[in-house]
C-alpha positions in Angstrom: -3.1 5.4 14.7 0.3 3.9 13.9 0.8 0.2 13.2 3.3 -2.3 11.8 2.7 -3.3 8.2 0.4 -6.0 7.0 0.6 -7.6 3.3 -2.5 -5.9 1.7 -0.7 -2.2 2.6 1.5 -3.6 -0.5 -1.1 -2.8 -2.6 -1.1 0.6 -1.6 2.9 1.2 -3.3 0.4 0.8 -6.9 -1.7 3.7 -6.1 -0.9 7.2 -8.0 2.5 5.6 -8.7 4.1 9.6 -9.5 2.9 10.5 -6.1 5.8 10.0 -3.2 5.3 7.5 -1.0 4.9 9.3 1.7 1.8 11.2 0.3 -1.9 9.6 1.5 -3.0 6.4 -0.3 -6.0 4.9 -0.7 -9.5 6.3 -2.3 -10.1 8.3 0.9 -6.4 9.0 1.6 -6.7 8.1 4.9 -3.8 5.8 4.8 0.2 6.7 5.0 3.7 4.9 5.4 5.6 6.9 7.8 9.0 6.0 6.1 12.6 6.7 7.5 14.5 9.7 5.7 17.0 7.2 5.1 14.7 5.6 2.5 13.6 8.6 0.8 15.1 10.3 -1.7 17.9 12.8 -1.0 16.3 16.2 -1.2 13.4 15.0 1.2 15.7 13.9 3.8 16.9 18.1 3.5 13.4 19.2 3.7 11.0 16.5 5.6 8.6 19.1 6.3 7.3 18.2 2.8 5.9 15.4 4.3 3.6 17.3 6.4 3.2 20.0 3.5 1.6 17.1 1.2 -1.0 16.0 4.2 0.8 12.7 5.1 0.2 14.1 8.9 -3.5 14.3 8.1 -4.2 10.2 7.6 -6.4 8.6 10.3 -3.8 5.3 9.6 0.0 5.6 9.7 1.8 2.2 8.8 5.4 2.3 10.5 8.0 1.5 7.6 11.6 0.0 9.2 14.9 0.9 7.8 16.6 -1.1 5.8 20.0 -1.7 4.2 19.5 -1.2 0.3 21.1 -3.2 -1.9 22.8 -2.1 -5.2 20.4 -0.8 -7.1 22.6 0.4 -10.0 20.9 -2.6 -12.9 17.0 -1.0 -12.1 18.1 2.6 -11.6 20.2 2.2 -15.1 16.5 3.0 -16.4 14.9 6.8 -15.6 12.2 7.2 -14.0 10.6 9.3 -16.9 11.6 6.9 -19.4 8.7 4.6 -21.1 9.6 0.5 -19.8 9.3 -2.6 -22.1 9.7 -6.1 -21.5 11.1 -6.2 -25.3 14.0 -4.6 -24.2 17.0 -6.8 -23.2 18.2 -4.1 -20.6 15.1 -3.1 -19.1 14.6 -6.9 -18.8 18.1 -7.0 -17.0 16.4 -4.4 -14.6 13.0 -6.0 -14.3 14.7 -9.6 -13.2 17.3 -7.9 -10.9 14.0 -6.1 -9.2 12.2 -8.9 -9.2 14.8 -11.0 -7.5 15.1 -8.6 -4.4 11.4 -8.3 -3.7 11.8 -12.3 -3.8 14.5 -12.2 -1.8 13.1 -10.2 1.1 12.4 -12.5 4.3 9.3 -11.3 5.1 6.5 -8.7 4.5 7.9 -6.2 7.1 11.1 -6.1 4.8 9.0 -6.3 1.4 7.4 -3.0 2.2 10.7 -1.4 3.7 11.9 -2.4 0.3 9.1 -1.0 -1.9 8.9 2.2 0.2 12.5 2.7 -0.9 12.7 1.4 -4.6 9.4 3.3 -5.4 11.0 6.6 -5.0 14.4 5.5 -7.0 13.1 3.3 -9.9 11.1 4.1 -12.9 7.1 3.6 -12.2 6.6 1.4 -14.9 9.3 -1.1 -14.0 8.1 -0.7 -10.1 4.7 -1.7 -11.1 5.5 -4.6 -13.1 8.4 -6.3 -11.5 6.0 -6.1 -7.6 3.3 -7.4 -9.8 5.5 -10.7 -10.6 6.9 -10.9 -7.3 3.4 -10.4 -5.1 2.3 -13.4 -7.8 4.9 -15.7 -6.8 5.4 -15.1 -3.3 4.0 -17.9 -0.6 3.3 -14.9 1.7 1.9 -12.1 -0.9 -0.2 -14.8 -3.1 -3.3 -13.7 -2.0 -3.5 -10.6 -2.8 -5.0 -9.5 -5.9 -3.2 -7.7 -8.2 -4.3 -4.5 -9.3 -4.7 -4.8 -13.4 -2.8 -2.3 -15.1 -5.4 -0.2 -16.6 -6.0 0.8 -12.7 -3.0 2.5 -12.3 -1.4 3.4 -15.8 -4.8 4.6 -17.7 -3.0 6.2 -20.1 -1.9 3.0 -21.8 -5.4 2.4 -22.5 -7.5 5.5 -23.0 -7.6 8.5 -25.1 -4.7 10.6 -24.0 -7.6 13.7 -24.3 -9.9 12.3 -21.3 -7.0 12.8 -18.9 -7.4 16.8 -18.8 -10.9 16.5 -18.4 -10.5 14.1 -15.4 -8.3 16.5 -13.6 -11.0 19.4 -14.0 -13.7 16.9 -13.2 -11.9 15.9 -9.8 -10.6 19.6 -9.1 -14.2 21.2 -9.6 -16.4 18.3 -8.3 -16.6 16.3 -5.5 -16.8 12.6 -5.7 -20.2 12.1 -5.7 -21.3 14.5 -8.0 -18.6 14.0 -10.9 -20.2 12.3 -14.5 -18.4 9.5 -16.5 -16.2 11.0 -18.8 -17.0 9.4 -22.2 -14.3 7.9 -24.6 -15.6 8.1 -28.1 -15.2 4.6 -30.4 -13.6 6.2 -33.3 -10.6 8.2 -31.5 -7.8 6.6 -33.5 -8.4 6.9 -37.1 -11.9 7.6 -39.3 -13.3 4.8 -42.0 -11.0 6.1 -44.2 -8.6 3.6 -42.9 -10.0 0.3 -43.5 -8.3 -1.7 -40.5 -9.9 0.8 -38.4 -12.9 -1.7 -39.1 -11.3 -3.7 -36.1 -10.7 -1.0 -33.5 -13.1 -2.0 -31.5 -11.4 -5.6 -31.3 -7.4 -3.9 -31.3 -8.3 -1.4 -28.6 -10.6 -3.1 -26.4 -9.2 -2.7 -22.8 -10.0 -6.1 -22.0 -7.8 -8.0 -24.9 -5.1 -5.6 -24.0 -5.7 -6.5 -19.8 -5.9 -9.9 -21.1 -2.1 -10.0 -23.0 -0.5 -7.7 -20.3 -2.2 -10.2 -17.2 -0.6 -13.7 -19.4 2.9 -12.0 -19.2 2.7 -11.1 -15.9 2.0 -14.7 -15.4 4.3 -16.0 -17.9 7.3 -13.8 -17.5 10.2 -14.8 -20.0 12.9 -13.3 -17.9 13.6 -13.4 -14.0 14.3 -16.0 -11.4 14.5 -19.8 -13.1 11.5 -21.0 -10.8 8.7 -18.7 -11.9 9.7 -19.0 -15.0 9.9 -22.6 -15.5 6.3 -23.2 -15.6 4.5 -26.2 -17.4 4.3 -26.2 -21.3 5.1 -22.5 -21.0 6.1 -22.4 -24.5 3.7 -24.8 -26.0 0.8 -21.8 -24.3 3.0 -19.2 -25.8 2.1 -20.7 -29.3 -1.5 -21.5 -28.4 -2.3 -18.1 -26.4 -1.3 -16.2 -29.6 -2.2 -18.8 -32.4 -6.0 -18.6 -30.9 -5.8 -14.7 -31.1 -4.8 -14.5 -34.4 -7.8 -16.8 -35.5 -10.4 -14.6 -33.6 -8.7 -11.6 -35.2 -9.3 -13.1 -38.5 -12.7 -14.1 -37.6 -13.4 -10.4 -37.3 -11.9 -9.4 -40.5 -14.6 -11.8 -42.3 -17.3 -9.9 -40.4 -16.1 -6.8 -41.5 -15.2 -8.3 -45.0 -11.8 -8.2 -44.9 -9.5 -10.8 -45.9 -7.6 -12.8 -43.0 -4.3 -10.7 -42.0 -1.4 -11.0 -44.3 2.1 -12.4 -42.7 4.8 -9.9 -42.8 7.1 -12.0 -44.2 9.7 -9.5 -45.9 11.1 -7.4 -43.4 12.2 -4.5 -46.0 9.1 -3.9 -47.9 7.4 -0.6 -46.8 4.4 -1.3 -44.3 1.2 -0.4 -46.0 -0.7 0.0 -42.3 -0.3 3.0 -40.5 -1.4 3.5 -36.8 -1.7 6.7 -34.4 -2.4 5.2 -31.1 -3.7 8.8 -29.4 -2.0 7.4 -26.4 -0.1 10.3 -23.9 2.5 8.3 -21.6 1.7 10.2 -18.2 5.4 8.7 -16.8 7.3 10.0 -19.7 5.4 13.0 -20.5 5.5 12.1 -24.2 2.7 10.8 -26.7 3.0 7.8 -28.1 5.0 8.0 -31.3 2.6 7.0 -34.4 3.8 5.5 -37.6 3.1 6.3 -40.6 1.4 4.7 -43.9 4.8 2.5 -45.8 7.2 3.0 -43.2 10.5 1.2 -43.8 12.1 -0.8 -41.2 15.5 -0.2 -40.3 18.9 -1.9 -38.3 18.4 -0.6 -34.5 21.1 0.7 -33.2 20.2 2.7 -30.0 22.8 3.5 -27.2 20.4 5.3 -24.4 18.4 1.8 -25.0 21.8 -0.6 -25.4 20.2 -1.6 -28.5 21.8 -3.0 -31.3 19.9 -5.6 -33.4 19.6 -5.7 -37.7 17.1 -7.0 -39.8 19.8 -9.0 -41.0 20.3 -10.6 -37.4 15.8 -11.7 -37.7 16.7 -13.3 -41.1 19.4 -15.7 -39.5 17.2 -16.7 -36.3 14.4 -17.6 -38.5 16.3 -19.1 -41.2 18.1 -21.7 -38.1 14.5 -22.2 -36.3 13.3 -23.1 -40.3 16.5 -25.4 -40.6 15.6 -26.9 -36.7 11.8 -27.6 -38.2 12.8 -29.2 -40.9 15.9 -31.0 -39.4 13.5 -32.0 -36.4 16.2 -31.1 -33.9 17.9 -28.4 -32.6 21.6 -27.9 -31.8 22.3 -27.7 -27.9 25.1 -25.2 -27.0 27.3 -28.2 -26.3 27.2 -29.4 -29.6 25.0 -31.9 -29.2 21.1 -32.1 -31.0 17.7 -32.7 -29.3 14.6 -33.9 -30.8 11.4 -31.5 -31.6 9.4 -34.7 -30.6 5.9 -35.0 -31.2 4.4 -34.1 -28.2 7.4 -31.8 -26.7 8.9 -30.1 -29.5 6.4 -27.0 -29.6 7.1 -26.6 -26.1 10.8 -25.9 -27.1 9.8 -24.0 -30.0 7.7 -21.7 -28.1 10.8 -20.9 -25.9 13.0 -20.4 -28.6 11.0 -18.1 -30.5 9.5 -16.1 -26.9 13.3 -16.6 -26.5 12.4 -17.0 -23.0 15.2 -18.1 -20.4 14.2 -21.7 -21.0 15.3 -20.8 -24.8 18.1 -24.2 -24.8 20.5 -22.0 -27.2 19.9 -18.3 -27.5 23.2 -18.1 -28.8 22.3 -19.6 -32.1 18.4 -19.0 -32.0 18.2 -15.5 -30.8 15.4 -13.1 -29.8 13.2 -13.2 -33.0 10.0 -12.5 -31.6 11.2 -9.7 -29.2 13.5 -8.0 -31.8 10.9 -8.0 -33.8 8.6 -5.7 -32.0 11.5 -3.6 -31.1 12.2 -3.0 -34.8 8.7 -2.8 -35.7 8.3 -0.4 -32.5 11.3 1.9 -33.4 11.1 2.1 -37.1 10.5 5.7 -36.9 13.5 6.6 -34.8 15.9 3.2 -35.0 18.8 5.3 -34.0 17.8 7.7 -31.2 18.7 10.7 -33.4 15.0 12.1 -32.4 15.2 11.2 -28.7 11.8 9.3 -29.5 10.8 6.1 -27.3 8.7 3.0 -29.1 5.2 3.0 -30.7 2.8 0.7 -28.7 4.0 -2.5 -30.5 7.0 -2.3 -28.1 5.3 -2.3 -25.4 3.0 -6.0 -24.2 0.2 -3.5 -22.8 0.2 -1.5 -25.7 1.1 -4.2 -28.5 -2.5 -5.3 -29.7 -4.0 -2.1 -30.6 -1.4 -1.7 -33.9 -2.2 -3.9 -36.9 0.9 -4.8 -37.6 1.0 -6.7 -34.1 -1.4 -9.1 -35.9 0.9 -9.4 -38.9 4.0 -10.1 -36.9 2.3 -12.6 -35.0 0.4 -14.1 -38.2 4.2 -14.7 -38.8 5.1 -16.4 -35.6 2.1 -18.6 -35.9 3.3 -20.0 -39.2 6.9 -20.7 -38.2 4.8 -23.1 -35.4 2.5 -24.2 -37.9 5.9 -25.4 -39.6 6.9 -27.6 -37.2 2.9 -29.2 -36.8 2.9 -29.9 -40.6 5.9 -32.1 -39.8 3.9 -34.3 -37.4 1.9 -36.9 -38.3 -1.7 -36.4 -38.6 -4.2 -38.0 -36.1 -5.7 -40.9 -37.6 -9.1 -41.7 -36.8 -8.0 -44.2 -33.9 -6.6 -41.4 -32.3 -10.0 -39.2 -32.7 -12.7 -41.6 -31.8 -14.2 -42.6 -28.7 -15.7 -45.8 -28.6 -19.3 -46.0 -27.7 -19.5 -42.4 -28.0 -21.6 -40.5 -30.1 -22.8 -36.7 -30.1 -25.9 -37.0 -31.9 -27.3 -33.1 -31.3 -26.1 -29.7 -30.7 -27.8 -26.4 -30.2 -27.5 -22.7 -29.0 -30.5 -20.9 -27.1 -30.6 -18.0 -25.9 -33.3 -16.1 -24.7 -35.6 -13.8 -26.9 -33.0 -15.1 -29.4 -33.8 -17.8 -32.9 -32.4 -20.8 -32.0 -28.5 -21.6 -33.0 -28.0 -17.9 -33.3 -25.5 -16.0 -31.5 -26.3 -11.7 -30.9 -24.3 -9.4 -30.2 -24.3 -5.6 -30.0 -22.9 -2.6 -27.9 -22.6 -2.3 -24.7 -21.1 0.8 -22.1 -19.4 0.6 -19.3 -17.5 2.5 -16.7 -14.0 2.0 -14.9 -12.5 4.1 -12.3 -9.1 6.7 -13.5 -8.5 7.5 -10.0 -5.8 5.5 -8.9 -3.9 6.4 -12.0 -4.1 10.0 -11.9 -1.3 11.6 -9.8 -1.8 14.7 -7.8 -5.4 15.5 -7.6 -8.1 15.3 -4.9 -8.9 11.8 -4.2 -12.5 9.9 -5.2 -13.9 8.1 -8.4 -13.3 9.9 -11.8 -15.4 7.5 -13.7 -14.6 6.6 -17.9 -17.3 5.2 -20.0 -16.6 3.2 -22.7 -17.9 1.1 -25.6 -17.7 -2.6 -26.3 -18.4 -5.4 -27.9 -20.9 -7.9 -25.8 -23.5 -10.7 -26.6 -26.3 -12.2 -25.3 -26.0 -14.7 -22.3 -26.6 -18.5 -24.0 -26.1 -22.2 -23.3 -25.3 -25.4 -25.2 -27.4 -28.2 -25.8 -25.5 -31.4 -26.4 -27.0 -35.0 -26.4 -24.4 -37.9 -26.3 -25.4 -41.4 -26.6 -23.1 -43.6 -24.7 -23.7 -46.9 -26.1 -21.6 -49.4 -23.6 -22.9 -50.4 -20.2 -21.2 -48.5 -17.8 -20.4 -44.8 -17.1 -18.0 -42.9 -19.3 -15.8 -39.8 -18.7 -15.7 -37.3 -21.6 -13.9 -34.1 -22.8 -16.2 -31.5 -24.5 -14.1 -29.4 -27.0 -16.1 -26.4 -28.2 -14.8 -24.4 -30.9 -16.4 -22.2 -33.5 -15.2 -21.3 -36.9 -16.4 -19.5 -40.0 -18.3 -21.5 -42.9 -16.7 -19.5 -45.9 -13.6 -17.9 -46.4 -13.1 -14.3 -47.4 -14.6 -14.8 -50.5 -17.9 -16.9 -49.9 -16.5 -20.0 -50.9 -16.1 -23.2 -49.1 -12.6 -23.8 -47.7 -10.4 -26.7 -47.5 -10.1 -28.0 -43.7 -6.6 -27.9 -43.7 -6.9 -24.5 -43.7 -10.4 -23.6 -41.7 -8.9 -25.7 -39.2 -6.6 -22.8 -38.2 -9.6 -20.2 -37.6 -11.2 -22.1 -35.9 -11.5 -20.7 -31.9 -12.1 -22.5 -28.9 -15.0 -21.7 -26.7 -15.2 -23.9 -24.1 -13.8 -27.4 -22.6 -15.3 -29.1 -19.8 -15.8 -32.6 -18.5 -18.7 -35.1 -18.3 -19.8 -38.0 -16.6 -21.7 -40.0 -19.3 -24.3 -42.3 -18.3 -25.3 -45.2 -20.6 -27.8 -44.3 -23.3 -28.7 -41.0 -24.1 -27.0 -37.7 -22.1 -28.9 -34.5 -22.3 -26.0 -32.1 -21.1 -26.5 -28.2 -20.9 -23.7 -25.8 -20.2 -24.2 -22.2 -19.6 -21.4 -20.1 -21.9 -20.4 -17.7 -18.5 -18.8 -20.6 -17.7 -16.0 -20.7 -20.7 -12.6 -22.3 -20.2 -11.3 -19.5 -22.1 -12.3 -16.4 -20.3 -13.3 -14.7 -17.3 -16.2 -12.5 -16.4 -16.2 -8.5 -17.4 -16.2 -8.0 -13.6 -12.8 -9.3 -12.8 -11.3 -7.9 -16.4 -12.3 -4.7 -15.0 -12.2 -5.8 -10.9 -12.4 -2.9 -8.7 -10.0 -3.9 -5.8 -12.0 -2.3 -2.9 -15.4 -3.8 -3.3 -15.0 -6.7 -5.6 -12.4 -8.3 -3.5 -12.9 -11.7 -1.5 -12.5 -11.6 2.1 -11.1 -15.2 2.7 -10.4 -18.4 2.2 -10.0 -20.3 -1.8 -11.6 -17.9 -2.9 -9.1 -14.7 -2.0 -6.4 -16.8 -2.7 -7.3 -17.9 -6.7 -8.6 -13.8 -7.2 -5.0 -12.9 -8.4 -4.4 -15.6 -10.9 -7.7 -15.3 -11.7 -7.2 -12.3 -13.2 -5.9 -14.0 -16.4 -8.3 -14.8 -19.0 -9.8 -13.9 -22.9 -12.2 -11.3 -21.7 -15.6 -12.9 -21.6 -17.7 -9.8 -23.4 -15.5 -11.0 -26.8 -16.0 -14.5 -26.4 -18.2 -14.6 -30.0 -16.9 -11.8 -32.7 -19.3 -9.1 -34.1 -20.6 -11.1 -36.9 -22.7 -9.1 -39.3 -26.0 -7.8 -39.6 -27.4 -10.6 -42.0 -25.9 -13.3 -39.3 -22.4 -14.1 -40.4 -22.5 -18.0 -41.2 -20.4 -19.8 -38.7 -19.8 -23.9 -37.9 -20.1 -24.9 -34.4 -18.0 -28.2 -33.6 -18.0 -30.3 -30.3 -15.9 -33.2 -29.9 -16.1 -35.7 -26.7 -12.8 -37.3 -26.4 -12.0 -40.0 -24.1 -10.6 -38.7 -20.6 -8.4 -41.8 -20.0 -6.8 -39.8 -22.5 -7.0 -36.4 -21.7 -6.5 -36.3 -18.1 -3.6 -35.3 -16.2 -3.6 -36.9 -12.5 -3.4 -34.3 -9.8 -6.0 -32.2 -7.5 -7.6 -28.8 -8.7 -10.4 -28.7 -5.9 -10.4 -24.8 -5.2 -7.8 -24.0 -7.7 -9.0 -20.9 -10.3 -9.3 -23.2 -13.9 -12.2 -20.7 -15.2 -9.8 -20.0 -18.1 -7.3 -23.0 -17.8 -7.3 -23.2 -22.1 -5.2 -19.7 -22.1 -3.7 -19.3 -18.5 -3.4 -23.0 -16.9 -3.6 -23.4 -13.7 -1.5 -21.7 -11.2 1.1 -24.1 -9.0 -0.5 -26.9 -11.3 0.3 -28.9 -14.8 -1.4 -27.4 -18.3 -5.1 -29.4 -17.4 -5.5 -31.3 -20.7 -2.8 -33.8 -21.4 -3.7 -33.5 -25.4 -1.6 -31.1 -27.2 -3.2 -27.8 -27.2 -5.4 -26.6 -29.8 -6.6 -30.5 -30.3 -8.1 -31.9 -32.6 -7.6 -29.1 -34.9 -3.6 -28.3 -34.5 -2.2 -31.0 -37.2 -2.9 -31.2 -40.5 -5.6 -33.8 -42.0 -5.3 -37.3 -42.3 -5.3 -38.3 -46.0 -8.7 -38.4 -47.7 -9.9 -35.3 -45.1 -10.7 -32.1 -47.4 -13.5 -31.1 -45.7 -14.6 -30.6 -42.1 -17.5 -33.2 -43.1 -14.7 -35.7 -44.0 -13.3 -35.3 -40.8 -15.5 -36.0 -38.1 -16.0 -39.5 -36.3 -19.1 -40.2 -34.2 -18.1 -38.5 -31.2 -18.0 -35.1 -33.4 -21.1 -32.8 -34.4 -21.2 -29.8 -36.5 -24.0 -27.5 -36.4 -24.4 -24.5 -38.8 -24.8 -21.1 -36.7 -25.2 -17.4 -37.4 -23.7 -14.0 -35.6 -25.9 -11.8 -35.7 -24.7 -7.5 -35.1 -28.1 -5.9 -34.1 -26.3 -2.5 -34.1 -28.1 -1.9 -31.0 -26.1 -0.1 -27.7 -27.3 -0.3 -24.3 -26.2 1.9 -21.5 -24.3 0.7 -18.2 -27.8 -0.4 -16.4 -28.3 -2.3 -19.9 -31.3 0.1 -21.6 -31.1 0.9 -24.9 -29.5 3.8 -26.6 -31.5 5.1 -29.6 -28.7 6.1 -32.5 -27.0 3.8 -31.6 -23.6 3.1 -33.7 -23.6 0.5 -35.9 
């Protein structure tokens, strides 16, 4: 049956993305584009009876693709298609933003797919995958369909290059329905030997990674000015990755480590090694590793159009220092604008993302981006090996190396710079008059109270989209992670005026000792400590018994759409379809709480209710997705909290605040919690494992 093209057959260009288009799609492969020769590449046109060959003639549905002129495609093609793709890259972002701006620029869906039929058989997968992604996002006519998440269709950025072998035998031999989970084994990187392979579990969760590869898709930094341009874009920046670098820390004290070092000299060797295990399927390559006190070197890279020094990082972040300090930056017209209080991390965030909305990369550069290109191509900074970058270059990759947490431990403190310049909030500015909390609590079933468990748990997600040129059905991974058990908070608020009040609740969680045991001064626990949730009350007069279920975080977004499979977990109308896509950005919910330790690792628990006259921005989110508004916003919408983000704790302490103690008001409560790590792993229907990992 032949029929014209609909929007959701878009979503078929993702599937197998080696495979020519013309070859069956879907899990069934019961679907094919009947494209032109025009569109395909030149030795097909010679020989179409590939076509038929490859079982294209064999699909119960056959969507009719139109010809269509092609426009110059020279800027995407200027990358090959078995190269490895990264956003770091200035050139493969000239590629990604001239891609992005034809599928934009295509009238309607009939041309969109004419378009994708064509480009996917000229332009590398990678940059195919990602620059649709952007544009299906930020199309009126495409926003409803939900993006596939990476890991769907480019396993091998996330998985043990070994499993992908065994899924080809597993799919060759069996048929779907009798093929077993292939298991992926924890320790697959590196042995204990390694101490920061303490915090694999947290680097090389797939959900973290989704998580930072789903927020850039989101928040590109280059391409068209309007879906770039979003609110407080670079304020987020700044927040997104100051909040992961506290929870990464929060994990080294439960693994007794100290909190991650800055890399701060650029030409000391690097003590941490990393061997990712990672094959790249598209380049037929593995993953280049680096080695124990590697030295970084000047880039200079011609198949890349690379050029940057170490020397060129030291400037950038010697001028954003001098901006900081200055509390202005220069404009390229000469002129100087003011880091104001509320606005100047915004332009901070572009500067250092060095993001299109940077006001003067001229004179501020490409710090953050350069860095991971040097960091990612310290083994081969000259090409002379023909080696591509380690997974620091790449945004899907990036988190699973320890020095990603350094660099960014970096970052963090060139923002935290600029907030020690602020002034600090005075109580006036923390209170909320009438309002106090007066109780907090965590329960949990079959849990002590105020005590957070967590343990591991297995899973499964489906390779077979991403494996190219085998028979079709599920080829199932299993995986280990991190999860906890389901709890709620207990709050009670007095409201002591006479008439109903509208609150913020800020939850955030942070550790009660530092590396050492010891107490720690609040100017800095402040910084590890990790919001949880944020939601809004109605507060009658008196006494306010509120309960609020964790699933419901601000922060994150449920395991099932982390790991969403398209075909059966997709909505089938209405709000609810339309929100699935952006919804798809979000702290995976199974690492909301860290590990914590065996003993219970000792923890503070802080909710704030600040006043909403003060918080609130005025517009409409009725139907809009906000389940994790803190990280992602809301899409089409302003940043939902009109405080700067990371309030109360982004500014340093008023004077005669050392403590946490000294710095709450009434409308604060801290109660002391414990982690506790049961060791314990439970199977995908959630039974128990005996020897279990620990």
């Amino acid at each position: 049956m032949a029929r014209a093209p609909q929007s959701k057959d878009l979503l078929l260009m993702f599937d197998r993305p080696q495979e020519p288009i013309f070859m069956p799609k879907g899990d069934d492969g019961n679907v094919a584009f009947d494209v032109p020769s025009d569109l395909l590449e030149n030795r097909i046109q010679v020989d179409m009876g590939i076509v038929d060959r490859l079982g294209a003639s064999q699909a119960d549905e056959h969507i009719t693709v139109r010809s269509i002129a092609l426009p110059d495609l020279s800027i995407p093609q200027s990358i090959a298609r078995d190269q490895n793709f990264s956003l770091f890259i200035p050139l493969h972002r000239r590629a990604a933003t001239r891609l992005i701006e034809i599928f934009l620029g295509m009238r309607n869906v009939d041309d969109l797919v004419s378009m994708c039929a064509a480009c996917r058989e000229r332009v590398n997968p990678y940059l195919f995958n990602y620059a649709l992604s952007v544009a299906l996002l930020h199309r009126p006519d495409t926003r409803n369909l939900p993006v596939p998440p990476l890991f769907e269709n480019f396993p091998d950025k996330f998985v043990d290059g070994a499993i992908f072998s065994k899924a080809r035998q597993e799919s060759e031999i069996f048929t779907a329905g009798s093929r077993q989970p292939l298991e992926i084994p924890m320790d697959y990187t590196a042995s204990d030997l390694d101490i920061e392979h303490r915090l694999a579990y947290f680097r090389e969760d797939l959900g973290i990674n989704l998580h930072h590869w789903h927020w850039h898709l989101v928040y590109p930094f280059n391409g068209p000015r309007n879906i770039v341009d979003k609110n407080r874009r670079g304020e987020l920046f700044y927040y997104m990755h100051q909040q992961i670098i506290a929870r990464y820390n929060l994990e080294r004290f439960c693994n007794k480590l100290a909190r991650v070092t800055r890399l701060l000299n650029w030409r000391d060797p690097i003590p941490e090694g990393y061997f990712p295990k990672l094959d790249s399927l598209v380049a037929s390559r593995v993953w280049p590793p680096r080695h124990a006190n590697a030295l970084l070197s000047d880039v200079n890279r011609e198949v890349d159009q690379l050029k940057v020094d170490i020397q060129d990082c030291e400037r950038w972040r010697d001028r954003m220092y001098e901006a900081i300090h200055l509390g202005s930056i220069v404009l390229p017209n000469g002129n100087r604008q003011n880091l104001t209080e509320d606005g100047g991390i915004d332009i901070l965030g572009n500067i250092m993302e060095a993001s299109i909305l940077s006001p003067n990369m001229n004179l501020y550069g490409d710090l953050h981006n350069m860095g991971h290109l040097i960091l990612g191509l310290c083994h081969d900074p000259d090409a002379r090996n023909l080696e591509t970058f380690s997974t620091i270059g790449d945004p899907a990759t990036a988190m699973r190396d320890p020095i990603f947490y350094r660099w960014h431990a970096f970052v963090d403190d060139v923002f935290q710079e600029h907030k020690a310049t602020l002034p600090p909030y005075e109580v006036n500015r923390l209170t909320y008059n009438g309002i106090t909390v007066k109780s907090v609590e965590v329960v949990a079933d079959g849990v002590p109270r105020n005590e957070f468990r967590t343990f591991w748990k297995k899973d499964d997600v489906d390779l077979s989209r991403g494996i190219d040129f085998t028979p079709r059905g599920n080829v199932f991974a299993r995986f280990t992670h991190l999860q906890h058990t389901n709890f709620k908070y207990r709050i009670q608020v007095e409201n002591g005026t006479n008439s109903d009040k509208i609150g913020t609740v800020r939850i955030f969680l942070g550790p009660k000792f530092d590396e050492r045991g010891v107490n720690m001064l609040f100017r800095d626990q402040r910084l590890l400590f990790i919001e949880l949730d944020k939601f809004t009350v109605t507060l009658k007069p008196k006494t306010n018994n509120i309960e609020r279920n964790a699933n419901d975080s601000s922060v994150t977004i449920p395991f099932e759409r982390t790991f969403r499979d398209l075909q059966t977990s997709r909505p089938s109308g209405g709000t609810s379809l339309e929100q699935f896509n952006f919804c798809g950005c979000g702290w995976p919910h199974h690492m909301l709480i860290p590990k914590g330790t065996p003993e219970g690792f000792p923890c503070e628990l802080f909710v704030m209710v600040s006043n909403f006259d003060d918080d609130k921005i005025n517009q409409s989110i009725e139907g809009q997705c906000a389940d994790a508004a803190s990280f992602c916003g809301i899409r089409d919408k302003l940043y939902p909290d009109k405080r700067n983000m990371g309030y109360p704790f982004d500014r340093m302490p008023r004077n005669g605040v050392n403590t946490l103690q000294d710095f709450l008001t009434p409308n604060m409560r801290v109660q002391d919690v414990k982690i506790r790590f049961t060791g314990q792993t439970f199977d995908v229907q959630g039974a128990e494992i005996t020897n279990s990992l620990t």
